[in-house]
Each structure stands twice: as structure tokens, then as C-alpha cells.
N, C-alpha and C positions, 0 to 999 in steps of 0.2 A: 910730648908732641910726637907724633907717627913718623916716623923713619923716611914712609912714602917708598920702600922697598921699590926697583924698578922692571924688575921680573918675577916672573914665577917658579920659584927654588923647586917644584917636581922637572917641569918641560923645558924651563929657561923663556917662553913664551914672553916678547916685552910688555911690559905692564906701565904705560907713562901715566904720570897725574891723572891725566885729562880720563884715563882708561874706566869704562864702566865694565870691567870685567875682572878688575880684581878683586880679590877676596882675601880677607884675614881674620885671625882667630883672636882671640884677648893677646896674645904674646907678639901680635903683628906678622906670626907666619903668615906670609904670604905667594897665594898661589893663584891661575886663573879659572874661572868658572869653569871650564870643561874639567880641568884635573878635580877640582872639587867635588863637579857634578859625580862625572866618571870613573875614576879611580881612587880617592878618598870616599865617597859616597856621605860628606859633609861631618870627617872623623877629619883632623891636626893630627897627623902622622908624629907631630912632635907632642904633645899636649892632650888627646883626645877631645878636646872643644870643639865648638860649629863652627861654620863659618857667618861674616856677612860681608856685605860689600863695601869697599874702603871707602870713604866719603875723597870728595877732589878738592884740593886745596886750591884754595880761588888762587889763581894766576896773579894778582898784584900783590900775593905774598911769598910766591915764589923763589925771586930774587935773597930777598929778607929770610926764608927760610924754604930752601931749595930739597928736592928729592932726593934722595940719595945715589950713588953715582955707580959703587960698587955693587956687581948685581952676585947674589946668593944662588947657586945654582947647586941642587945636593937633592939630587933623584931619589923618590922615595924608595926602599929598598922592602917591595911588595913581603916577603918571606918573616922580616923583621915584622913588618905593620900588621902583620895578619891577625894575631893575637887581639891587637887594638879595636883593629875595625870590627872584628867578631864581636866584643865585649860589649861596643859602643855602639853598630850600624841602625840597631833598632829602637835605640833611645834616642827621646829627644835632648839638641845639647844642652835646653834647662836640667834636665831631669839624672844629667850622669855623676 
């Protein structure tokens, strides 16, 4: 089941359920549209995967199985990722 992460670990940006701006990679990194757009350029600073948008977990299951609370905040460290994104920016993420 998805974590439901509640921010976006580059900007800290809140990310609630309801959010159609978040984004995650197979590992559930999760970041928001603009860092993805922007500054990952759709490379997992952690993982090299794509992104896609988190699906929303219908609200009457909320309760029963809620978002998670602690939010991950751990700025991508551009110098580190540089390597990554060179490798991957022009691949599609089928195709790495």
C-alpha cells in the first residue's frame, strides 16, 4: 500500500491526499510536479526512474488507512544528482 508520503522531499512543498501534484517513482519517492518538472527533469534523484502522479486515496479509506504524518524533507543535492540526470535526462524512463 502507498505510504501517501505528505510533502515533497526536494522543496518540502505539502502534498495532501487530495493533491494532484504529486509525483512518485516505483520506490514512492515523492516529489511535486514543478521539482520534477524543473529540476529533476523526470530522473529519482534517488533511483533514476520516472515519475507519475500518485493516484488519491478515496477519503472513506482514509481513516482505515491514513497518510502518513512524518513528512521527508532531504533536498536534492544538485552536484551528487548530476551524474544521474546526465545518464538518464534523454532516456525514456521505459527505456533505462
Amino acid at each position: 500500500m502507498l505510504e501517501m508520503r505528505p510533502v515533497c522531499e526536494n522543496c518540502g512543498k505539502n502534498l495532501p491526499n487530495e493533491s494532484r501534484e504529486a509525483m512518485i517513482c516505483t520506490f514512492e519517492c515523492t516529489f511535486c510536479a514543478d521539482c520534477v518538472e524543473k529540476v529533476l527533469h523526470n530522473v529519482c534523484p534517488n533511483c533514476g526512474g520516472g515519475f507519475e502522479r500518485r493516484p488519491v486515496r478515496p477519503k472513506e479509506l482514509l481513516e482505515k488507512y491514513p497518510a502518513k504524518k512524518d513528512p521527508l524533507v532531504k533536498p536534492v543535492q544538485m552536484e551528487k544528482f548530476a551524474a544521474r540526470l546526465e545518464a538518464y535526462r534523454n532516456i525514456a524512463p521505459q527505456d533505462r
